[in-house]
Structures are given as C-alpha cells and as structure tokens.
C-alpha positions in Angstrom: -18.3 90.6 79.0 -21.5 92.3 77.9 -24.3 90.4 76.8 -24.1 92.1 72.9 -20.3 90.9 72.8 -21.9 87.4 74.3 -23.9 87.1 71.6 -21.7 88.2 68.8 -19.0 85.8 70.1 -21.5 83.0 70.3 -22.4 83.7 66.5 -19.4 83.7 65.4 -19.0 80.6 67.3 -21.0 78.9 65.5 -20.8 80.3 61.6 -17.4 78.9 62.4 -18.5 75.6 62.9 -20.8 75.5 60.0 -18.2 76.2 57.5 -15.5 73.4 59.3 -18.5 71.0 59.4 -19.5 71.6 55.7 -15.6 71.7 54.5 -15.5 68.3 56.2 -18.2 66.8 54.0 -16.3 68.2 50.6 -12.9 66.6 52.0 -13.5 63.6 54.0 -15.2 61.4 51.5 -11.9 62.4 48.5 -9.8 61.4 51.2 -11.6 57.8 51.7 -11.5 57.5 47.7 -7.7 56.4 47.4 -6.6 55.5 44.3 -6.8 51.3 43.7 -3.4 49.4 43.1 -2.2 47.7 40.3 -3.2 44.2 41.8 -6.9 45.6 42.6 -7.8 46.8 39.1 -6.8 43.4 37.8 -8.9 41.7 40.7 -11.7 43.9 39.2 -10.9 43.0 35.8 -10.9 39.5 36.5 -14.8 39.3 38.9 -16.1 40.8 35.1 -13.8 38.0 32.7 -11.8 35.3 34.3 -9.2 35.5 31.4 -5.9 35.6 31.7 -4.0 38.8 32.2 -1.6 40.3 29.6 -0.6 43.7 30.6 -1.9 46.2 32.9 -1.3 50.3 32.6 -2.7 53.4 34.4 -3.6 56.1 32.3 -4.7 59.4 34.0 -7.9 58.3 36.5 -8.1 54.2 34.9 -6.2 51.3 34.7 -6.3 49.5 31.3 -6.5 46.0 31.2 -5.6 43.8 28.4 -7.0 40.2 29.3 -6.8 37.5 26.8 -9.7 35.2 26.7 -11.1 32.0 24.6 -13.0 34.5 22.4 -10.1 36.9 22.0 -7.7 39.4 23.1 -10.2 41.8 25.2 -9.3 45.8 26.4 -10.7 46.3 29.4 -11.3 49.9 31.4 -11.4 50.2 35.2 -11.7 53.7 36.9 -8.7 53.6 39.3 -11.0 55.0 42.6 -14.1 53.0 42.4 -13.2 50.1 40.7 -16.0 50.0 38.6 -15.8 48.6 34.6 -15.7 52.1 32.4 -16.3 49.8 29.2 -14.6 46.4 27.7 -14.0 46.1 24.1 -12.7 43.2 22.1 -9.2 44.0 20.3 -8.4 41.0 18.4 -10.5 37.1 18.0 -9.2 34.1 18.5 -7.4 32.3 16.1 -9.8 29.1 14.6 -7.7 26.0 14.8 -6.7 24.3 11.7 -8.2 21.2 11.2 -5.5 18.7 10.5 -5.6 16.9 7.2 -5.7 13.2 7.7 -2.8 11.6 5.9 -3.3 10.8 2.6 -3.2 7.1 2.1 -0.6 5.4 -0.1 -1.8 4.7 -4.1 -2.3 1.3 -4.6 0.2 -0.3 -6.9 -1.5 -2.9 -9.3 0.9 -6.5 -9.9 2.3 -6.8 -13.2 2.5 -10.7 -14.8 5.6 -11.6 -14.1 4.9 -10.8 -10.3 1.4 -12.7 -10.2 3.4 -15.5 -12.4 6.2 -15.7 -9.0 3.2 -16.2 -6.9 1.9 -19.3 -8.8 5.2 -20.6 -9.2 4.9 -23.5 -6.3 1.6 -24.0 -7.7 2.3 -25.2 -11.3 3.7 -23.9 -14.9 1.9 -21.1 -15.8 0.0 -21.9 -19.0 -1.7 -18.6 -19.6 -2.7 -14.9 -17.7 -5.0 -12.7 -18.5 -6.1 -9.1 -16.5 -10.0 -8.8 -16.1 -11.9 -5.6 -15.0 -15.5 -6.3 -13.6 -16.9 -2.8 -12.2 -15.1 -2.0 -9.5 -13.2 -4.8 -9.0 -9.4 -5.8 -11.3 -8.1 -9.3 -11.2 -5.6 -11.7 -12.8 -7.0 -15.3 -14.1 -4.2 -17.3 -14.8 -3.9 -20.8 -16.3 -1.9 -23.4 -14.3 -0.5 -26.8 -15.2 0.2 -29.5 -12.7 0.7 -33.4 -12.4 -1.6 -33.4 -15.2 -4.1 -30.7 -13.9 -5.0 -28.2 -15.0 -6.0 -25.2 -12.3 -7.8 -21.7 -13.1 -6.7 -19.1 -10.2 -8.5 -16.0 -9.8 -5.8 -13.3 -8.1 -6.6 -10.0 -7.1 -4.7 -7.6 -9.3 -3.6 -5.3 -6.2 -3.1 -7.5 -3.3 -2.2 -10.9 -5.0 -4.5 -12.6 -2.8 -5.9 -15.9 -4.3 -9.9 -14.6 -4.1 -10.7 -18.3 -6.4 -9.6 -21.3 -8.1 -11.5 -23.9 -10.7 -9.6 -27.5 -11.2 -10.1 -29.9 -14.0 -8.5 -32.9 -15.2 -6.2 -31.7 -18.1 -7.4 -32.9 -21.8 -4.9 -35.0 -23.7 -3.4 -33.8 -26.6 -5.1 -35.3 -29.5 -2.6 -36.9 -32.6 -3.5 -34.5 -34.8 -3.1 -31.5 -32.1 0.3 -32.6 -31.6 1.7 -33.1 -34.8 0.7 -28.9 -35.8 2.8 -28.3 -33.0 5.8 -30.4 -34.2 5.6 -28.7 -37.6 5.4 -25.7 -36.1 8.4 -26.2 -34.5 10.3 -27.5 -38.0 9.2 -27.5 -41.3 8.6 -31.0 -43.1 6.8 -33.6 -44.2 5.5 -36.2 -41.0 7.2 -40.0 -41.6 6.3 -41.5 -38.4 4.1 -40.7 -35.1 4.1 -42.9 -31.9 2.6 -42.3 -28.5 4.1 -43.2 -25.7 2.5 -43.8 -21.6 5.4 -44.3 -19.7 4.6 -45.0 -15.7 6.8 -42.6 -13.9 6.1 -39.5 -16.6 3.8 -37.4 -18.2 2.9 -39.2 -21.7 3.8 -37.3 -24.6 4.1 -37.5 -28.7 6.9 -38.7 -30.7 6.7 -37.1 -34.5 9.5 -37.9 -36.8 10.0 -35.2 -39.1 11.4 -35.7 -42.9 13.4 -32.5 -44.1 14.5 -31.5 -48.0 17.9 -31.8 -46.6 17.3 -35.6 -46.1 17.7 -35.0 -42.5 15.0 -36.3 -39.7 13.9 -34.4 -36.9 12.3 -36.3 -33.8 10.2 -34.0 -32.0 8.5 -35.0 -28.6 5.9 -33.1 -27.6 4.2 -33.7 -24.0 0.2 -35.0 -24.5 -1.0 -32.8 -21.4 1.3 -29.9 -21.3 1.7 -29.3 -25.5 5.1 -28.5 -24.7 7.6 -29.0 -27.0 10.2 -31.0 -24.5 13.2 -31.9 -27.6 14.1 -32.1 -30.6 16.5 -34.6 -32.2 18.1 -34.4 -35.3 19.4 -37.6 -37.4 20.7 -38.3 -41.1 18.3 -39.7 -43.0 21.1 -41.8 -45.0 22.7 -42.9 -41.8 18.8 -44.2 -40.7 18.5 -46.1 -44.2 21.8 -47.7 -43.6 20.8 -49.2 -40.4 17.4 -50.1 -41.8 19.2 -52.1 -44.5 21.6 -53.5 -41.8 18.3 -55.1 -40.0 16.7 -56.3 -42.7 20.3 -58.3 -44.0 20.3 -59.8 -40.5 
C-alpha cells in the first residue's frame, strides 16, 4: 500500500469515528432517559405532598396525579422521564365541618295549683295560694293549716322545691268572725252562740240559727281553721216543746 492510499485510509479512519463518537452522545443519554412507572410518578408526587393518592394517568410525556389532601383535592403534573413536578394546582377545597348544634334543652314546664297543692298535702290544709313574680325569679306562696298552725311555704313555681317557709301560731276566730261565717252559710237571725274547748279537738263555734220557716240551723264552725265543719237542722216547734217539757219537770 502506497503511502497516499495510507493516508487516505487513515482519514477516513478516523472521520468515521468522529461521526460514531458524536452519534453516541445524541443516543446514549435518550436511551438512559426511560420512561418512569406508574409507582415512581406517585413516589414523586408523594416527596412534593404526602396526601393520599386518588388516581394516577399518563398522558402523552406526564403522569397526572390527583392527590387528595387536608386542604383539598390537588392535580398534580409529573414529567414521565425526569420525574420532576411540571405544576400542582388545587381542583376542589376541603369541605368545612359542620359544627354540631348542641341539643336544645327541654322548656321548663311551670306547676299549676292543684300540683303545688299535692305537694303540701302531708304538710297541712291548704288555706290559700297565690303565684308571685320577682325579676327573674316565679314562685308559689301558699297558706297552710296545721294542728293549729299556721305555715307560709315559699315553692318554686318550676321545680316545686320548698326554697322557704314562715310559722306562726294560728289566730282564733273571734265571736263576731265566726258568726258572719255562719250566716254566710244560711240566712237568719242569730238565737244563741256558745264556744266550746274540747281536749282532744280543735275548738270551734256553735251558732244557732233562727229561720222564717221556724226552723233552727246549728252551725259549727272551727275557731282556728274558719271552716264550716256542719250544719244541723231542727224544728223550732219541736225545740219549744221540749223547752216546755223542762220547765214542767
């Protein structure tokens, strides 16, 4: 071989290994690049938002991401060779919680009379009730007779607690006190009043009653109470008879 071909061959040699040594640096490094899996995009997702994972797709040369997170419902963009986050937008927020109302408590239901009377019951005869407002406050004050006493009870109008109570000796019925409530009871003209203590009982008025009919009513009427405990009826004719009968003897 001449020297010329030599050198041409040597040239040629080497133009050829230029061109395969520059072809290599186009081909070798898109070769290295592959194409991330499914699992690895959603690794990459996950290093930017640690979020839990809702769907994953590959669209052309990206994966998209939907991640839900506290905040909301993000999309998120991963280029499928490097890896890298192409952009992360926010697609819907997160729902507020609904504070819970606390339940409503029940309306208090105010005590009529009758009921604050049945509370009092073991404690006496219920003489008199009235309902009293003071600012914010309702309550019952009720009268109450017993053995003689008398006792004021304060009751609260909602709970029928006994919040207080006042005793005093009960004032006897005067003569005149008890003989309005006899006529009151029947119409007439007064013959004859007596008072009487018995030991074992509460003492109390006896009013003899004369009516146009010439009948008598005896009315007894208790001296601590005022109540009106009977009423007994008699002929006043029959009453003269045995008057005269007494007197003959």
């Amino acid at each position: 071989m001449t020297k010329k071909k030599w050198f041409w061959f040597a040239g040629s040699v080497i133009v050829l290994a230029l061109i395969l040594f520059i072809s290599l640096q186009w081909w070798v490094p898109s070769l290295s690049a592959q194409t991330l899996t499914e699992a690895e995009a959603n690794e990459a997702a996950k290093e930017v938002y640690p979020g839990k994972i809702i769907q994953t797709i590959k669209s052309d040369d990206e994966y998209r991401v939907t991640m839900k997170l506290e905040t909301g419902t993000y999309l998120i963009r991963i280029d499928a060779k490097s890896g890298e986050v192409i952009s992360v937008k926010r697609e819907t927020k997160a729902e507020q919680p609904t504070k819970e109302e606390p339940p409503s408590k029940p309306e208090k239901k105010q005590l009529t009379e009758n009921e604050v009377k049945e509370i009092l019951a073991a404690k006496g005869e219920v003489k008199s009730i009235e309902y009293l407002q003071e600012k914010e406050t309702s309550y019952y004050k009720a009268v109450v007779s017993k053995n003689n006493t008398s006792t004021t009870f304060k009751i609260d109008s909602y709970s029928g607690e006994i919040i207080g109570t006042a005793t005093e000796p009960s004032r006897l019925l005067k003569e005149e006190e008890a003989i309005k409530l006899a006529l009151e009871e029947e119409k007439g003209t007064v013959d004859d009043v007596e008072f009487e203590e018995p030991p074992d009982q509460s003492p109390y008025y006896l009013i003899e009653i004369e009516q146009e009919n010439g009948e008598d009513a005896v009315i007894q009427v208790d001296a601590y109470t005022r109540e009106v405990k009977t009423v007994l009826w008699e002929d006043h004719e029959e009453a003269e008879d045995e008057d005269d009968e007494d007197e003959s003897e």
